[in-house]
C-alpha positions as CSV (number, residue, x, y, z in Angstrom):
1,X,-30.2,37.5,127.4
2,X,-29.9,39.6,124.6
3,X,-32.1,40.7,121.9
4,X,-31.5,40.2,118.4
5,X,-31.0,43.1,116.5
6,X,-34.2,44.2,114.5
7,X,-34.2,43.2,110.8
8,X,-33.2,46.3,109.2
9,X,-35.7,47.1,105.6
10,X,-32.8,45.4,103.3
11,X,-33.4,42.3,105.5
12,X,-36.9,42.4,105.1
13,X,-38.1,40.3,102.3
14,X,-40.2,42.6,99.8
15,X,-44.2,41.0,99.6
16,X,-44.5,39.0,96.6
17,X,-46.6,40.5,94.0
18,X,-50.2,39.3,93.5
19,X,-50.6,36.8,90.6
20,X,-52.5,38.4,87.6
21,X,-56.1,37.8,87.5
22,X,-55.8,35.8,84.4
23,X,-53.6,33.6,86.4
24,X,-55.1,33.5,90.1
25,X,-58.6,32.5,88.5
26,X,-57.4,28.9,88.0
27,X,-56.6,28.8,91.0
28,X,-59.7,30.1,92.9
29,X,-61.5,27.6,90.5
30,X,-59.6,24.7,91.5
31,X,-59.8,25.6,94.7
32,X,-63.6,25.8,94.7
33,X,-64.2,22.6,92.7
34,X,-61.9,20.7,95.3
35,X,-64.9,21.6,98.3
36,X,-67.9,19.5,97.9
37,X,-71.3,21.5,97.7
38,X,-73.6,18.6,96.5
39,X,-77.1,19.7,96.8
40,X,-79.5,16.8,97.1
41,X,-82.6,18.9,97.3
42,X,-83.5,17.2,100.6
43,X,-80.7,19.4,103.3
44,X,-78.9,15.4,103.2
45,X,-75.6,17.0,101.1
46,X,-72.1,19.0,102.7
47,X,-73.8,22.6,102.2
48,X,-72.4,25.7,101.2
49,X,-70.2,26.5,104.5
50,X,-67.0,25.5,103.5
51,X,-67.3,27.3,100.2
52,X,-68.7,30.3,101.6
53,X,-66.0,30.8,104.2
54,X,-63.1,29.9,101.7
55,X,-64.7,32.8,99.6
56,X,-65.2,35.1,102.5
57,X,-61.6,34.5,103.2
58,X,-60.7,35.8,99.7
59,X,-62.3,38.4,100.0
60,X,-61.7,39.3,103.4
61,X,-58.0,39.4,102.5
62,X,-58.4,42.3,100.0
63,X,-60.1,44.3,102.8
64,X,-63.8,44.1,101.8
65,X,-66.4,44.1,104.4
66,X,-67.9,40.4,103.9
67,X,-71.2,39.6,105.6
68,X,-72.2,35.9,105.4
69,X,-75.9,34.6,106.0
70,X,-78.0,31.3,106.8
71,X,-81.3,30.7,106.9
72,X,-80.5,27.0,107.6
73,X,-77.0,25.8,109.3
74,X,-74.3,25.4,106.5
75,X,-76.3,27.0,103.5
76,X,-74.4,29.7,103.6
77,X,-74.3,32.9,101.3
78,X,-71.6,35.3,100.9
79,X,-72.6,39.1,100.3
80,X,-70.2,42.1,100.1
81,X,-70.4,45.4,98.5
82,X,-67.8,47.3,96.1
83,X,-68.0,51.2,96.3
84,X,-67.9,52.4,92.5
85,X,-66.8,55.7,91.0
86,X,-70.4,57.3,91.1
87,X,-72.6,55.9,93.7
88,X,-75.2,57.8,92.7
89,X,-76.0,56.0,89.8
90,X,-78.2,52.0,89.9
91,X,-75.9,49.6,91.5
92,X,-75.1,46.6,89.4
93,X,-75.6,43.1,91.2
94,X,-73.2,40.1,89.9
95,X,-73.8,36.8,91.3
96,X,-73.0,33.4,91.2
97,X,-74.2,30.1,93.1
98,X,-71.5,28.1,94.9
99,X,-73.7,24.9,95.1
100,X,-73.6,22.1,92.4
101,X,-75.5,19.2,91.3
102,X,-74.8,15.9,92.7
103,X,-71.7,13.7,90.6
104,X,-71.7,9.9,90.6
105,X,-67.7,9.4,90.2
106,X,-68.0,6.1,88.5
107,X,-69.3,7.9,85.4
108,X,-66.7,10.2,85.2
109,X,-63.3,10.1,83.6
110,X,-61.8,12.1,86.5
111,X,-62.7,12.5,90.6
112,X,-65.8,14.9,90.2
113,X,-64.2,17.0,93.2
114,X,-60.9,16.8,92.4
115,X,-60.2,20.2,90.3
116,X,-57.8,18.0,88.2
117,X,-56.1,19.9,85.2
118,X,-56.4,17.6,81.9
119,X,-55.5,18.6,78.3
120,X,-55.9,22.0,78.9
121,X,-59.0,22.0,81.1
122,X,-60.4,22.6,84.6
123,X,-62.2,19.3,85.3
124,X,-65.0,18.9,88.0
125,X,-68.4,19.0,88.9
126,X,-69.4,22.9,88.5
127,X,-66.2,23.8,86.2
128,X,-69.4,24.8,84.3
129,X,-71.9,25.6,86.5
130,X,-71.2,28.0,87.8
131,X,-67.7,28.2,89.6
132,X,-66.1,28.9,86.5
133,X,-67.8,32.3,87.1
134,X,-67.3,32.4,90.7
135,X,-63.6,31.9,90.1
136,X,-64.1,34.6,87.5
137,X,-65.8,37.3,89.7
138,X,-63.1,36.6,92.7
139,X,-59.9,37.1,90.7
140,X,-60.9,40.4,89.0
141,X,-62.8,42.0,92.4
142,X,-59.6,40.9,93.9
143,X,-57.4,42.7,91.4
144,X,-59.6,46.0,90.9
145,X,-59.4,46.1,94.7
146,X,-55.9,45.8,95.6
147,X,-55.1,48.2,92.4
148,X,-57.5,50.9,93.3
149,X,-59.3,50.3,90.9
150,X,-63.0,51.2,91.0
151,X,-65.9,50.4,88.8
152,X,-68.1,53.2,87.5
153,X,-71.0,52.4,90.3
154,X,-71.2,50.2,93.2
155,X,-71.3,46.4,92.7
156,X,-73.0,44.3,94.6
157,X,-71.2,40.9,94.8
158,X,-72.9,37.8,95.7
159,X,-72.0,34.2,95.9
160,X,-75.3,32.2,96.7
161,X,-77.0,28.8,98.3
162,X,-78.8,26.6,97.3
163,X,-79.3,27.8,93.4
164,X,-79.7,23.7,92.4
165,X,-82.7,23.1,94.6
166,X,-84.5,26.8,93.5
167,X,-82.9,29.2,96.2
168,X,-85.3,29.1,99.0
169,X,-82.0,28.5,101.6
170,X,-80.3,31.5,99.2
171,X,-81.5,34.2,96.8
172,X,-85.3,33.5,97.5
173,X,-84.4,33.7,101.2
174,X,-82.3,36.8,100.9
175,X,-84.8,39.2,98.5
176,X,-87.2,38.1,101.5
177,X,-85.4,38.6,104.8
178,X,-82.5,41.0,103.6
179,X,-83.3,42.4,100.0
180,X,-81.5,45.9,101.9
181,X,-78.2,44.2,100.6
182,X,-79.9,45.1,96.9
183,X,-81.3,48.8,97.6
184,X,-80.3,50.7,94.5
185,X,-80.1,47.9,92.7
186,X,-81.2,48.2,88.5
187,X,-79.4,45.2,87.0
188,X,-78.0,41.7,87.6
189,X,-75.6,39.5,85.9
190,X,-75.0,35.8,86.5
191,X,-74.8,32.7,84.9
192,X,-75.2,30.9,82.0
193,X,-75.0,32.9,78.5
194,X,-72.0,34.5,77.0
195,X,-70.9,31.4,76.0
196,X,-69.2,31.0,72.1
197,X,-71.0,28.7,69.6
198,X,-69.7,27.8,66.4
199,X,-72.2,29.6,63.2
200,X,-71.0,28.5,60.2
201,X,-67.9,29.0,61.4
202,X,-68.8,32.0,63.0
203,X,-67.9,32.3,66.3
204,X,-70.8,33.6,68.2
205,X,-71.8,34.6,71.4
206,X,-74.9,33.7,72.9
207,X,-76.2,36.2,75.2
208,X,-79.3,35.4,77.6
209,X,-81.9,37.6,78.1
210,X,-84.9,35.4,79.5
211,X,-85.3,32.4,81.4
212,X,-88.6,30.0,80.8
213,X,-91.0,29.7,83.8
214,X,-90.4,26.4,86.2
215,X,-93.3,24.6,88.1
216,X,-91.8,21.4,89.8
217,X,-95.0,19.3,90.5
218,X,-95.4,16.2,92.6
219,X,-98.2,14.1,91.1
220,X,-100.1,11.1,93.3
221,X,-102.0,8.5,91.8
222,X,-104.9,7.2,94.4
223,X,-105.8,3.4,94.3
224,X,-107.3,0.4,96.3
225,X,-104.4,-0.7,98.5
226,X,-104.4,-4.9,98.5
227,X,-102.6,-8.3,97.6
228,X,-100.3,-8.8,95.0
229,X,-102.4,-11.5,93.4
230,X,-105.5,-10.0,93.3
231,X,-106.7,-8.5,90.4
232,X,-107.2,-4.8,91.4
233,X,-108.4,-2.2,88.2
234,X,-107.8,0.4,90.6
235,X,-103.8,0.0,90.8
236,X,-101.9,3.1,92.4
237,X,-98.9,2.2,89.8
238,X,-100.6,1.6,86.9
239,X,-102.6,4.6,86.8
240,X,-99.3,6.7,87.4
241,X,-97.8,4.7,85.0
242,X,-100.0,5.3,82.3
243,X,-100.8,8.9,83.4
244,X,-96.4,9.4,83.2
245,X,-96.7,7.8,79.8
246,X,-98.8,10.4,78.8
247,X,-97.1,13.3,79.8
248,X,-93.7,12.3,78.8
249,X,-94.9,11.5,75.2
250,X,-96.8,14.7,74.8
251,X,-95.4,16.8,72.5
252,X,-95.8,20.4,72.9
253,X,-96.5,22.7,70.1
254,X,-94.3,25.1,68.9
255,X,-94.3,28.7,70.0
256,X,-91.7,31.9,69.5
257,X,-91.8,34.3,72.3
258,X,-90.6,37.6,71.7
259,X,-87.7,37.2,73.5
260,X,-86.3,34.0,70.5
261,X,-87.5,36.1,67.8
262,X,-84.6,38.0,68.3
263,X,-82.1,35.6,68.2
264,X,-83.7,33.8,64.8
265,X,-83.7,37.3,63.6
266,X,-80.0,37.4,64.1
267,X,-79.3,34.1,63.2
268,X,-81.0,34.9,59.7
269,X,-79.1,37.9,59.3
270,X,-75.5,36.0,59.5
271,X,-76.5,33.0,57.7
272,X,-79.1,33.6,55.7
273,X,-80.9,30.9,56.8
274,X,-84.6,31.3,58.0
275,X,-85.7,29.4,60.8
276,X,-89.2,30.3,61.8
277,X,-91.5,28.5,59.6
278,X,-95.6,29.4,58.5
279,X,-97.7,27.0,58.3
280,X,-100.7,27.1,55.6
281,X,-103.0,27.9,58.6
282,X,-100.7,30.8,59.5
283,X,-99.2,28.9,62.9
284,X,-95.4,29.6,63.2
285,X,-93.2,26.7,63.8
286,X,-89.3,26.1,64.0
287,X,-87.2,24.4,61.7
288,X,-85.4,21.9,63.9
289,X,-83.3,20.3,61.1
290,X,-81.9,23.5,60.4
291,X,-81.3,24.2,64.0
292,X,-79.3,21.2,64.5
293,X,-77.6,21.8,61.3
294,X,-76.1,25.7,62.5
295,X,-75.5,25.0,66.1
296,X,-74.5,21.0,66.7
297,X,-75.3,20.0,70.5
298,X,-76.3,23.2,71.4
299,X,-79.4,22.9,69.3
300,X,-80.6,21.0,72.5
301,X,-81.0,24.0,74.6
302,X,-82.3,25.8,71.6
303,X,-84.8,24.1,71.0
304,X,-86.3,24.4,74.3
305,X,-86.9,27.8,74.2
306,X,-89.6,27.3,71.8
307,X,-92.0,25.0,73.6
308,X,-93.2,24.0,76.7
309,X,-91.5,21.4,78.5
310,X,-92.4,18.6,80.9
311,X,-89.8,15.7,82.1
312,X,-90.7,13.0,84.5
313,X,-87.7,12.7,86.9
314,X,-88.5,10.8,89.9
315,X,-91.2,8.0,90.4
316,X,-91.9,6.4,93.8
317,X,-94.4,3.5,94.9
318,X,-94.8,0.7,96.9
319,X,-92.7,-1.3,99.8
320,X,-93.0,-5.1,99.3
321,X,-93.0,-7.0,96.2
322,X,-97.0,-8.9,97.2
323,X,-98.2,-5.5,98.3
324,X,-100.1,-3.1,96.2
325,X,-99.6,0.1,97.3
326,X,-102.6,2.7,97.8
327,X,-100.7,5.3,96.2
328,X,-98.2,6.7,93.7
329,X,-96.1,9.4,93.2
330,X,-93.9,11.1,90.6
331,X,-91.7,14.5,90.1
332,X,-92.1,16.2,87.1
333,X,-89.4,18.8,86.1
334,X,-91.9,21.0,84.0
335,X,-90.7,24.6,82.0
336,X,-93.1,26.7,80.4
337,X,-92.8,29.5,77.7
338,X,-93.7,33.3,79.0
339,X,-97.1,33.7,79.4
340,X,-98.2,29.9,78.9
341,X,-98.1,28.8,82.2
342,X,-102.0,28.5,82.9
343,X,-101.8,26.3,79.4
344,X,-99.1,24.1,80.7
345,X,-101.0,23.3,84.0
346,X,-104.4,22.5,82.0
347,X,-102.8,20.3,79.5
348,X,-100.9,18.3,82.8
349,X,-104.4,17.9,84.6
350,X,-105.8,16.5,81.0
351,X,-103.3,14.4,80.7
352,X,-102.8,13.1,83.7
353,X,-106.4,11.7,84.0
354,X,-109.1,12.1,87.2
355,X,-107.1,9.7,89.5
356,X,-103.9,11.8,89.3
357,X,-103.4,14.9,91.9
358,X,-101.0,17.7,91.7
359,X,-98.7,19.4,94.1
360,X,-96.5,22.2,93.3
361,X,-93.1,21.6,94.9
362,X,-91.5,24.6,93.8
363,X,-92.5,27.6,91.1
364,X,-91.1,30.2,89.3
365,X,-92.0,32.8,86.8
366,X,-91.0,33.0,83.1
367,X,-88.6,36.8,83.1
368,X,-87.3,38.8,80.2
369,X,-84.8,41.6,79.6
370,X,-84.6,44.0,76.8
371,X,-81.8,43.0,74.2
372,X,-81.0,46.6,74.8
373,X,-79.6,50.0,76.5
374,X,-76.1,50.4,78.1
375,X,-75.6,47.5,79.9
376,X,-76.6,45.5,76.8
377,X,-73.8,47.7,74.9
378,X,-71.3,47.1,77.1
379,X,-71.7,43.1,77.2
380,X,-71.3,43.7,73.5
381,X,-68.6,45.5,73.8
382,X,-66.4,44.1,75.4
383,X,-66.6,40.5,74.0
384,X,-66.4,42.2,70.1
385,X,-63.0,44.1,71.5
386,X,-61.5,41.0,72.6
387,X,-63.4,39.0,69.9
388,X,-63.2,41.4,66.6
389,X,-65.7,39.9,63.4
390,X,-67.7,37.8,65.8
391,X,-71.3,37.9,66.4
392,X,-73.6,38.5,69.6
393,X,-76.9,37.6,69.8
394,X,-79.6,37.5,72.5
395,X,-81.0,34.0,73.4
396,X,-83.9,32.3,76.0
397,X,-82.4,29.9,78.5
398,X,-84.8,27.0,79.0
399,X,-83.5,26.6,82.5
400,X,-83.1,28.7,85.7
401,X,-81.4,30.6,87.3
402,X,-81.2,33.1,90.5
403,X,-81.8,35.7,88.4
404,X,-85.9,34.9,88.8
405,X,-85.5,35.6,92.5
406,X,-83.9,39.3,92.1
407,X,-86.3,39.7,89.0
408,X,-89.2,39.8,91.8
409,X,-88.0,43.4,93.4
410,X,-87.6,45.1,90.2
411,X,-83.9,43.6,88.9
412,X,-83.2,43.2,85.5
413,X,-81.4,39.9,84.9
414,X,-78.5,38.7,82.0
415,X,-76.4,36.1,82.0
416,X,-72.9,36.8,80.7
417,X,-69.9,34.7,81.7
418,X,-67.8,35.7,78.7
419,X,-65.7,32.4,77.2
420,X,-64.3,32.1,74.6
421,X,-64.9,27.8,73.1
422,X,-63.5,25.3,70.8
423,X,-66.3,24.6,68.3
424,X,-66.0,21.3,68.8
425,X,-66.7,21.4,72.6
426,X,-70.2,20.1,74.2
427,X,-70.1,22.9,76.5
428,X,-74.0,22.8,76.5
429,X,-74.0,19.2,77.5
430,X,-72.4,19.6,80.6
431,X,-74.7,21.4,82.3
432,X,-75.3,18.7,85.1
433,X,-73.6,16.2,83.2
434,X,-70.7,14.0,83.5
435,X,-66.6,15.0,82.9
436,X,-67.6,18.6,83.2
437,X,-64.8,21.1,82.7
438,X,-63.7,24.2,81.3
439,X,-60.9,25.3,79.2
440,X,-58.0,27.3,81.2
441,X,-57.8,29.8,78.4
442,X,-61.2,30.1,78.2
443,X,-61.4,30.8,81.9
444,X,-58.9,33.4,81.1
445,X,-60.2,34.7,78.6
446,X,-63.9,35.8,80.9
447,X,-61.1,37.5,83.3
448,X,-60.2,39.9,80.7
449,X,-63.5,40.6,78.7
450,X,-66.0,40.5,82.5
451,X,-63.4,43.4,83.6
452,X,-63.6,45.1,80.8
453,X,-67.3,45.0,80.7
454,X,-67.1,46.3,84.2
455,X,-65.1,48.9,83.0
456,X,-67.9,49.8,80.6
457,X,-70.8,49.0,82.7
């Protein structure tokens, strides 16, 4: 039988160039928002494996060496390392989470997992938070790599479990059983800040240099266990009822860290509006109105920064409609200002009452970064070069993120995921909430300003 001829190079299709990074980002977030990583808190949801291998294979495919761990089967992490011009200097650690919170589809205008592309945005659970930035980190380590192009030092790149539930199946894990991966390591960079507001028709970018502290508690209310018709003054539900009423109607006072101080400072200087407030008795307070007033929706996150907070989330008791149970429990979803964690637990325990007993669930400290030095600069940098006349100022996030676990062997955290908003857009609102998407120019627009940082970094 005889052989075809070999294909001689004019036969040979040429490889088809790799799409931009501006472009492929779309598609890596669509992608990504199409594999459901639910995390329930309880190991009931999909995991991270499908995720974690898709990303592996993205990486994989540029030529990095990937490494992929589990504590637990299918909360998976993906890990790899980028050599940088100068790998003498601090390594830089960028990282995202590749879980999300849960979606109930009814509530949305779109399938939560479906990656759907609707007037101009990415829609789907974690278009926001965070595989927007995933997406974003992909496209441009997958550009600089195939281009030869390296960054000034070595980047660690990181693409995490279990972020939604705290991080013990991911970055808690990791700094434990592996922090090796993060030798060298001076900074970190991951979610949630970077973000535009609107100031007066400003456009300004909110930079985050602090989380608040988290304590999820579990409270149980004792009682008598008995009948339904009986009357019983030692009710499980009632006392948790009334010690929940207490707690979620408690409001706490008003308190600037040093870490807001800086952003009120700046918010003064383009506005000329003062927002920390003296009281005759010297006390310094916020003032809300005027919050609300500069910075619409977002105001909401604001304000958080300046007290403690403490939501009820889950409550729990009983299993027959004649039976009174002989105990009651609740979840509360507390955050507490730097240094005022010992004064959040006492006030709880007050509040709460002497039937009441507390369990912590899960607890993280309060962290802040200095609103300063060259990696500060070069987050400046390169959002005012794509961005020319607009502001940056520093900002607390009242949430999380896994920026606390690295914070615990010596990493400075930020969160910068550079995009670029419509002022009319309730991007803070979507964190965990319904019809979450991004812009496509927006997403475009981190590509080009997160690779120039890098560039700069």
């Amino acid at each position: 039988m005889r052989r075809p001829a070999a294909p001689t190079p004019a036969d040979v299709p040429a490889p088809r160039p790799a799409p931009p990074a501006t472009d492929e980002v779309v598609t890596i977030c669509q992608d990504l928002l199409r594999i459901d990583t639910s995390n329930y808190g309880d190991d009931s949801g999909p995991g991270e494996r499908k995720a974690a291998e898709h990303v592996a294979g993205l990486l994989d495919e540029v030529g990095l060496d990937v490494q992929l761990f589990e504590r637990a089967t299918g909360r998976t992490s993906v890990v790899t390392r980028v050599a940088g011009e100068d790998p003498s200097r601090p390594a830089l650690l960028v990282h995202g989470h590749l879980d999300v919170v849960p979606a109930q589809a009814a509530d949305w205008q779109v399938d939560p997992f479906s990656g759907e592309i609707r007037d101009d945005c990415l829609w789907g659970r974690g278009a926001v938070d965070m595989k927007d930035m995933d997406a974003i980190l992909l496209s441009i380590v997958r550009e600089r790599v195939r281009q030869g192009r390296k960054p000034p030092r070595d980047l660690v790149v990181a693409f995490l479990a279990d972020e939604e539930a705290g991080g013990s199946y991911g970055a808690q894990w990791l700094v434990r059983e592996h922090r090796d991966l993060f030798e060298g390591v001076s900074d970190a960079v991951s979610e949630v800040g970077g973000f535009s507001v609107d100031l007066l028709g400003r456009r300004t970018y909110l930079l985050q240099t602090a989380e608040k502290g988290l304590a999820w508690l579990k409270l149980t209310a004792d009682g008598r266990a008995g009948h339904g018709s009986q009357i019983n003054p030692e009710n499980a539900v009632t006392r948790l009822a009334e010690a929940i009423g207490r707690i979620g109607a408690h409001r706490w006072p008003v308190e600037v860290p040093v870490s807001v101080k800086g952003f009120f400072t700046g918010v003064r200087d383009v506005t000329g509006r003062e927002l920390i407030t003296r009281a005759e008795d010297g006390t310094e307070g916020v003032d809300l109105d005027a919050l609300t007033e500069l910075f619409g929706t977002a105001a909401r996150w604001l304000e958080s920064t300046v007290r403690n907070t403490s939501n009820p989330t889950v409550l729990n008791a009983g299993y027959k409609h004649n039976v009174i149970p002989g105990a009651a429990t609740a979840l509360l979803d507390c955050r507490f200002l730097p240094g005022r964690e010992e004064h959040l637990m006492e006030t709880l325990r007050e509040l709460a009452g002497p039937h009441v007993r507390f369990e912590v669930v899960h607890r993280d400290a309060a962290v802040e970064s200095p609103f300063s030095g060259p990696l500060v600069s070069a987050m400046q940098r390169s959002l005012l070069e794509a961005d020319a006349g607009a502001t940056v100022l520093p900002y607390c996030l009242s949430a999380g993120t896994d920026n606390k676990s690295f914070a615990k062997i010596g990493i400075n955290g930020y969160g910068f995921v550079p995009l670029q908003l419509p002022a009319d857009l309730d991007f803070p609102g979507m964190f965990h909430g319904v019809d979450e998407r991004v812009p496509l120019e927006s997403l475009k627009f981190g590509v080009k300003v997160f690779d120039r940082f890098l560039d700069l970094s």
